[in-house]
LUMGUVO-646851 format. One record per residue (C-alpha): residue in three letters; x, y, z. Coordinates in steps of 0.25 Angstrom, whole numbers, padded with zeros to 4 digits, always signed. Example, Ala and Ser with C-alpha at 12.3 -4.5 7.8 and 13.67 -1.06 7.14 Angstrom:
ALA+0049-0018+0031SER+0055-0004+0029
***
This chain:
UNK+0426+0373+0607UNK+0428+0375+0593UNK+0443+0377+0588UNK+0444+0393+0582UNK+0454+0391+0569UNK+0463+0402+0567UNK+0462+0411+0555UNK+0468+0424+0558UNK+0461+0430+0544UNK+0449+0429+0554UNK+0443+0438+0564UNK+0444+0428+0576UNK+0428+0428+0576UNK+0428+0425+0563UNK+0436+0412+0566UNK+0429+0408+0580UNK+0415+0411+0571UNK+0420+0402+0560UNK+0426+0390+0569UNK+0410+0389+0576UNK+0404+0392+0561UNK+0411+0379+0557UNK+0406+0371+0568UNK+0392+0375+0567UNK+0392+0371+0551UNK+0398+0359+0554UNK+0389+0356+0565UNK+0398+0355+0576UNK+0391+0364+0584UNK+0375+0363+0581UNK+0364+0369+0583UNK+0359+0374+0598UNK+0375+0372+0601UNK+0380+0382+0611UNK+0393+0390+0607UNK+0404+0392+0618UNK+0402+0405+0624UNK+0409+0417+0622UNK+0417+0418+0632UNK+0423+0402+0634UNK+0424+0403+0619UNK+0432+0418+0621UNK+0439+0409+0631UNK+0443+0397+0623UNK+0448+0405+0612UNK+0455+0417+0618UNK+0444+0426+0610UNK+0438+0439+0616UNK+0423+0437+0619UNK+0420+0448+0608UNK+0426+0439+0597UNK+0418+0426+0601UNK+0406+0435+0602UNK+0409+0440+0588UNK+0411+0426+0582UNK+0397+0421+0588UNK+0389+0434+0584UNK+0395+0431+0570UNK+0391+0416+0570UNK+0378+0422+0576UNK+0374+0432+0563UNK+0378+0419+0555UNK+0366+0412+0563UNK+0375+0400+0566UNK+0373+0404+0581UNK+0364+0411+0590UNK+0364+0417+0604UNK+0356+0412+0615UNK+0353+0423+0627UNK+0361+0419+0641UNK+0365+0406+0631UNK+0376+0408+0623UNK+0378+0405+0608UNK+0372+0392+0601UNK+0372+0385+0586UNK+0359+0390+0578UNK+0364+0384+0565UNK+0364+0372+0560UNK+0369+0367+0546UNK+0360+0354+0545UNK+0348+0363+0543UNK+0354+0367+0531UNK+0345+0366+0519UNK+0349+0355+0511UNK+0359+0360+0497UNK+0353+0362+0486UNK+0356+0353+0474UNK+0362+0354+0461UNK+0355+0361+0450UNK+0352+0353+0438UNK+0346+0364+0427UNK+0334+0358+0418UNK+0338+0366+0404UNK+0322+0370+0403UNK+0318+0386+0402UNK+0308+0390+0412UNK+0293+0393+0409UNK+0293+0403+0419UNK+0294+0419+0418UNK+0307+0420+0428UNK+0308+0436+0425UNK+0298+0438+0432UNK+0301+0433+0445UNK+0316+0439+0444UNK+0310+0451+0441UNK+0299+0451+0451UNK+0313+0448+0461UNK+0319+0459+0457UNK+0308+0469+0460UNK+0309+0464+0475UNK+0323+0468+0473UNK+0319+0482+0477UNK+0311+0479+0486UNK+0311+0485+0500UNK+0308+0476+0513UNK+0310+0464+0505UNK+0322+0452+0510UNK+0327+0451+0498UNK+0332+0436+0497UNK+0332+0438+0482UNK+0342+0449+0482UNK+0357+0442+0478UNK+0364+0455+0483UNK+0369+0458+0495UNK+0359+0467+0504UNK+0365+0484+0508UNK+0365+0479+0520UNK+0377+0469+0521UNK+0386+0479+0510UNK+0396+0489+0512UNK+0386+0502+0508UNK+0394+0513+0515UNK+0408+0507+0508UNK+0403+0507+0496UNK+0394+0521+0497UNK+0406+0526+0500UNK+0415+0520+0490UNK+0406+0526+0480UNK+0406+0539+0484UNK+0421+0538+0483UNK+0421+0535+0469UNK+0412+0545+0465UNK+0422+0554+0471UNK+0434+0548+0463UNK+0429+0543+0450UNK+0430+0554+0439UNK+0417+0562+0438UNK+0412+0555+0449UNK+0409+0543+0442UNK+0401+0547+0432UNK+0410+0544+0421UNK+0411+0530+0413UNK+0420+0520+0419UNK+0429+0511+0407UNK+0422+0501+0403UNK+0431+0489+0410UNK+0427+0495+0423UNK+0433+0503+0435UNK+0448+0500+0437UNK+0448+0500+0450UNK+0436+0492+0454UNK+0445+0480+0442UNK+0456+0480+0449UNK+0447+0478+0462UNK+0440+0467+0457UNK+0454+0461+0449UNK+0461+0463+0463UNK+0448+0456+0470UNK+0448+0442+0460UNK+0461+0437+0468UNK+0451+0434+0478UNK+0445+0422+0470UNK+0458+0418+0462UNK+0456+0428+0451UNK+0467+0435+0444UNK+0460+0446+0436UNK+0465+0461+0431UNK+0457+0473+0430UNK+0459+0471+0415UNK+0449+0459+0416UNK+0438+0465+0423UNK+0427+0473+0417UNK+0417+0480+0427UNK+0401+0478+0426UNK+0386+0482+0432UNK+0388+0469+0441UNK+0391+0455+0439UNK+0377+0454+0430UNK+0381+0465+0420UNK+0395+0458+0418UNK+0389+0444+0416UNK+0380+0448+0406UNK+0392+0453+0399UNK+0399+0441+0400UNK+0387+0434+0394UNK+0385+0444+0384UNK+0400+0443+0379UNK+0400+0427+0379UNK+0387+0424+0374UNK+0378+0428+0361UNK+0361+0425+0361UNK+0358+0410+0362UNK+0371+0404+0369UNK+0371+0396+0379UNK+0377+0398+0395UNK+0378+0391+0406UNK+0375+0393+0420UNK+0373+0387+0434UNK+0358+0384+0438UNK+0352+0392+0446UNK+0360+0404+0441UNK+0359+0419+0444UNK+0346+0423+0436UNK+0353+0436+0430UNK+0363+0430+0423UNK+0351+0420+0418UNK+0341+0432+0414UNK+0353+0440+0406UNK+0358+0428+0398UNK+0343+0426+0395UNK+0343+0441+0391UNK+0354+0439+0381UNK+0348+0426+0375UNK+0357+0417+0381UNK+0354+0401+0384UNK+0356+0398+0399UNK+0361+0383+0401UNK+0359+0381+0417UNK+0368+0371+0423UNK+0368+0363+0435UNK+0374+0369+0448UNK+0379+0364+0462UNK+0375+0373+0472UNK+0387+0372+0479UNK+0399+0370+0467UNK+0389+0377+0455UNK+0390+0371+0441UNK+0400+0359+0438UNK+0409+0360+0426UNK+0404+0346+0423UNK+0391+0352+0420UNK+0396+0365+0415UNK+0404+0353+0404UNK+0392+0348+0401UNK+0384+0358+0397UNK+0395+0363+0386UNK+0395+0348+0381UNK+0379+0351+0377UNK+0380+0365+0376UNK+0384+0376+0369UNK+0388+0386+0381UNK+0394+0399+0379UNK+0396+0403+0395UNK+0395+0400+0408UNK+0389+0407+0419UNK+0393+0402+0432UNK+0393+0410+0448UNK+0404+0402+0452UNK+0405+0408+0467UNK+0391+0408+0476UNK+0382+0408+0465UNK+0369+0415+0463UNK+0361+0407+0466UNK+0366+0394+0472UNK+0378+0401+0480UNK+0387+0389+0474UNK+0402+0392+0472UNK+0408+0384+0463UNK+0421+0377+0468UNK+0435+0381+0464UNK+0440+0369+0454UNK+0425+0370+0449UNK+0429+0382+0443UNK+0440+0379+0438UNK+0436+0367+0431UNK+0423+0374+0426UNK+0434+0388+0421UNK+0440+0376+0413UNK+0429+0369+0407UNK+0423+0382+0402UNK+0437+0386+0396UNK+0437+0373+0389UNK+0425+0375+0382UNK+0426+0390+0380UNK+0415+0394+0387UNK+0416+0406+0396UNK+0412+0407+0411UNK+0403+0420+0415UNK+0408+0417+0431UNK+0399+0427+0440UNK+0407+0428+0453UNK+0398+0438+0459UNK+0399+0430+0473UNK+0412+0426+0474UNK+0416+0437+0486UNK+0403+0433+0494UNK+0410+0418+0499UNK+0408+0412+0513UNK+0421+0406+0514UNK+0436+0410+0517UNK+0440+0412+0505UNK+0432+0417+0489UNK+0428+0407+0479UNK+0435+0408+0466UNK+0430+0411+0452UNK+0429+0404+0442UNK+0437+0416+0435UNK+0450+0413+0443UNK+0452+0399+0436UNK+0451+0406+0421UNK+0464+0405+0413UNK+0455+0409+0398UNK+0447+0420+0402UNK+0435+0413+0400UNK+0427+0416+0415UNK+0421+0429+0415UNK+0421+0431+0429UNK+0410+0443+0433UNK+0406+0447+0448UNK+0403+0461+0454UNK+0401+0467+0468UNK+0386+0465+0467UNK+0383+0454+0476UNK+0395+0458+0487UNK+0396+0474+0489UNK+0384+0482+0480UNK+0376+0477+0471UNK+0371+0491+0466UNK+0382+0495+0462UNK+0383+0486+0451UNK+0397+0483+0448UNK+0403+0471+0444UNK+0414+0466+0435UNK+0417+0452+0425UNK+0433+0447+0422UNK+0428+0443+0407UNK+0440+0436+0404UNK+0445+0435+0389UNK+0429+0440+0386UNK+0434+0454+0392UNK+0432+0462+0381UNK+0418+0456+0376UNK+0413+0459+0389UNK+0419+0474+0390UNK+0413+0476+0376UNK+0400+0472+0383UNK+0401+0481+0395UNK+0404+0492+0385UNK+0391+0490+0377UNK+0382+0488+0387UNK+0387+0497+0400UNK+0399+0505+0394UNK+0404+0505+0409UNK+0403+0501+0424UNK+0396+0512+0434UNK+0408+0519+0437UNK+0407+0523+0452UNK+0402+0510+0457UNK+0414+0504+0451UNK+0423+0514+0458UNK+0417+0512+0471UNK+0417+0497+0470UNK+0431+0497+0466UNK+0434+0507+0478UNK+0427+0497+0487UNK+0436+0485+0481UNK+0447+0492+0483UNK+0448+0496+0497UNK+0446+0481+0504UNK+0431+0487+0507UNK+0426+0475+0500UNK+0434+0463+0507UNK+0429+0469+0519UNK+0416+0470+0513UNK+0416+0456+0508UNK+0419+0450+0520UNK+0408+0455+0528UNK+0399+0453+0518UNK+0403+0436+0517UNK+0402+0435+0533UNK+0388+0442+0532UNK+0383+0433+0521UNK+0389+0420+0526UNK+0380+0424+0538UNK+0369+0426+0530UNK+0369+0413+0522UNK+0369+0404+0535UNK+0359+0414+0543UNK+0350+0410+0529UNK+0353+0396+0529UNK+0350+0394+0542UNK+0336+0400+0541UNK+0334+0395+0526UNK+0336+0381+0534UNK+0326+0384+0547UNK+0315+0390+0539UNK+0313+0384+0525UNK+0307+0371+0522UNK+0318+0360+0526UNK+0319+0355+0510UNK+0324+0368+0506UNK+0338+0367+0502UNK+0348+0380+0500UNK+0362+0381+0493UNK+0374+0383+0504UNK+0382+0396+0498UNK+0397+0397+0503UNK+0395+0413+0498UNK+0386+0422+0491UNK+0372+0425+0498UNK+0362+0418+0490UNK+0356+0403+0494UNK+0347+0396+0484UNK+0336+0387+0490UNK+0327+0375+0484UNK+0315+0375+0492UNK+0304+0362+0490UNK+0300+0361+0474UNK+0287+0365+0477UNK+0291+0379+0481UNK+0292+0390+0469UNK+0301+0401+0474UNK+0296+0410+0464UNK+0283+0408+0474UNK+0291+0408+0486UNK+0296+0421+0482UNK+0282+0429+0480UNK+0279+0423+0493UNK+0290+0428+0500UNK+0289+0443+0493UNK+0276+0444+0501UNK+0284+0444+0513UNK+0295+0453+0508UNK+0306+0441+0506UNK+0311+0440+0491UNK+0319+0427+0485UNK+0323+0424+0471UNK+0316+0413+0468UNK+0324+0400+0460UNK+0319+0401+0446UNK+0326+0414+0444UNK+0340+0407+0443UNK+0336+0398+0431UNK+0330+0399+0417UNK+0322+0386+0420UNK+0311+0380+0427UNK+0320+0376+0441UNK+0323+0382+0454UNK+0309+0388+0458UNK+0309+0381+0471UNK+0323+0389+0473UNK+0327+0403+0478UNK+0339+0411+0480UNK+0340+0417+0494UNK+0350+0430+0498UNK+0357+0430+0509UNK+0365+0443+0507UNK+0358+0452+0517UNK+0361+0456+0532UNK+0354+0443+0539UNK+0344+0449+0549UNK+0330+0443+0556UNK+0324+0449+0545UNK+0330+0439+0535UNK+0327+0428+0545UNK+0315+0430+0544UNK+0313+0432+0529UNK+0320+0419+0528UNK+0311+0412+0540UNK+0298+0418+0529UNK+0303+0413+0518UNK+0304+0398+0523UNK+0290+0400+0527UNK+0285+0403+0514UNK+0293+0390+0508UNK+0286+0382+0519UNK+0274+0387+0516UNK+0275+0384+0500UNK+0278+0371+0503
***
């Protein structure tokens, strides 16, 4: 009988749900083994039988176990049919030959498509966010907010909704004011300003490889160079590396996804940060940090940023609400650092100011505990979620396929067989009503077409079983 550690911040099936999660992953109980019934268990650890019935229903939805008619409870998981990690990026500095735009546009259209399992889709799906909260926060600040929110909002933003996100930075060590944040339309818009304010047409910036196609399309758009570096897909990019390339090149930023990265999921360790804050604050180059995932983490505590170990003002730190709570609503925000004033310059030229009612009502929604609560549900669901995937990821592709291992975030990145073209894969799949975002998207050379990004930031249903359970079917039948 498995000993139940005490944690009284936990529910108490939280804790008996954990204490068997352990055992499972490490393979202590395996797969086909029986779990103690409810009511010995209820016995042995002075629980009623609702709460060991809660904690097996929970381990249930994360497809760790399953129920067996007049049976009992057995281990349907097992971690050694894993797919194998994926390996470190080594970036080839050679452009691409072929037209990318128009497979990330031909993506996009699907967006809005109806029917489709949209794998593609890096947002969290209606379905898993808080839409009656929020509606109703945003008909509250329409009612508040002079003229009913049709007037212009300052050009720094709400206040309110700053000191929320101020207050909300001493969950990952930072230490920020209203003063240093300005509002934006999402994370993207304040990235582009950051790379607007540091950069000028022909310089050179660095990112990790495979890299959110975005940010890669925009610093294309402004006639920037891309240097791609290698990246870990657990720990991200290595200062040594990052040393490297500013020995041979000329770089003027760095854009890195510190926390659960899009694509690779990595999160950077904590003395990795700081050494890499320090190297770039040596050389003077500035760090563009996009911390967009940073709330969305699987253990008990959320990573740090890359902004909480800056003493010069040189890490921009950007993130928003779009990838936890509602992506329509487009409001995110950057800490600029000692670039504020370049960057609110910017905002003024090219927006004037942030959608004032949206503001008010995510501010509102920050301010009430509504998003903690939010938050926590929303990291159970997804935790779910990413082993429900691994585990049918590892049952019905090819056994050479090998997938990254996210400790947050909802996006896996998966290397099929080199003679599979993703792009391919994906025109396959639309015929079946499945979408992916096929690898070539992340990089401006010719690498990762046998790769694909994969979202797992919908309600798990049979329904996505079975998309998943087609999918590997059409890789195994393009080999």
């Amino acid at each position: 009988m498995p000993t139940i550690h005490n944690r009284k911040s936990d529910h108490l099936y939280l804790r008996i749900a954990e204490t068997f999660e352990h055992q499972i992953m490490d393979e202590v109980l395996k797969i086909g083994d029986k779990l103690p019934s409810v009511r010995l268990l209820s016995k042995e650890q002075g629980s009623s039988v609702s709460t060991i019935l809660q904690a097996y229903y929970h381990l249930e939805g994360k497809g760790l176990i399953e129920s067996r008619p007049q049976s009992g409870y057995y281990v349907r998981f097992n971690p050694s049919r894993f797919p194998k990690k994926i390996e470190k990026s080594n970036p080839l500095q050679t452009m691409r030959t072929k037209n990318v735009e128009a497979i990330i546009g031909e993506v996009y259209e699907d967006f809005s498509l109806h029917g489709v399992t949209k794998f593609s889709l890096s947002v969290p799906a209606p379905e898993i966010l808080p839409l009656a909260k929020l509606n109703k926060a945003m008909m509250q600040a329409l009612r508040d907010l002079p003229a009913n929110g049709t007037s212009y909002e300052q050009i720094v933003g709400n206040d309110l909704l700053r000191r929320q996100v101020a207050r909300w930075s001493m969950h990952w060590g930072g230490h920020l004011q209203p003063g240093d944040l300005i509002t934006t339309s999402g994370c993207m818009n304040a990235i582009s300003y950051c790379l607007m304010a540091l950069t000028k047409p022909g310089d050179t910036i660095a990112v990790e490889s495979p890299v959110y196609f975005g940010m890669l399309r925009f610093a294309q758009s402004i006639g920037l160079k891309v240097l791609e570096l290698p990246t870990d897909p657990d720990t991200g990019v290595d200062p040594d590396d990052i040393k490297n390339a500013l020995l041979k090149h000329n770089i003027k930023a760095c854009f890195l996804v510190t926390n659960f990265s899009n694509p690779l999921g990595y999160c950077m360790p904590d003395e990795q940060k700081k050494a890499l804050v320090d190297l770039l604050s040596r050389h003077g180059v500035p760090l563009i940090e996009d911390d967009l995932y940073g709330d969305v983490y699987f253990g008990k505590t959320r990573p740090r940023s890359c902004k909480s170990f800056d003493v010069e003002g040189n890490v921009l730190w950007c993130s928003s609400i779009s990838k936890t709570l509602a992506p329509g609503y487009r409001v995110g925000w950057v800490a600029p650092g000692k670039y504020f004033d370049k960057v609110k310059r910017l905002k003024m030229y090219h927006s004037i100011t942030s959608a004032t009612a949206q503001q008010a009502a995510i501010a509102s929604f920050l301010a009430t505990g509504r998003y903690e609560y939010h938050l926590r549900k929303l990291r159970q669901t997804l935790h779910s979620n990413s082993l429900q995937f691994t585990r049918a990821i590892g049952e019905y592709f090819p056994e050479n396929v090998k997938m990254t291992a996210p400790k947050g975030g909802f996006i896996l990145w998966l290397e099929l067989d080199k003679k599979i073209d993703t792009y391919h894969l994906y025109q396959e799949a639309m015929q079946h009503k499945i979408s992916v975002a096929p690898g070539t998207m992340f990089t401006l050379q010719e690498r990762y077409q046998n790769c694909m990004r994969l979202s797992y930031g919908m309600q798990w249903t049979p329904e996505i079983d079975k998309a998943l359970k087609k999918l590997g079917n059409l890789v195994k039948g393009m080999m």
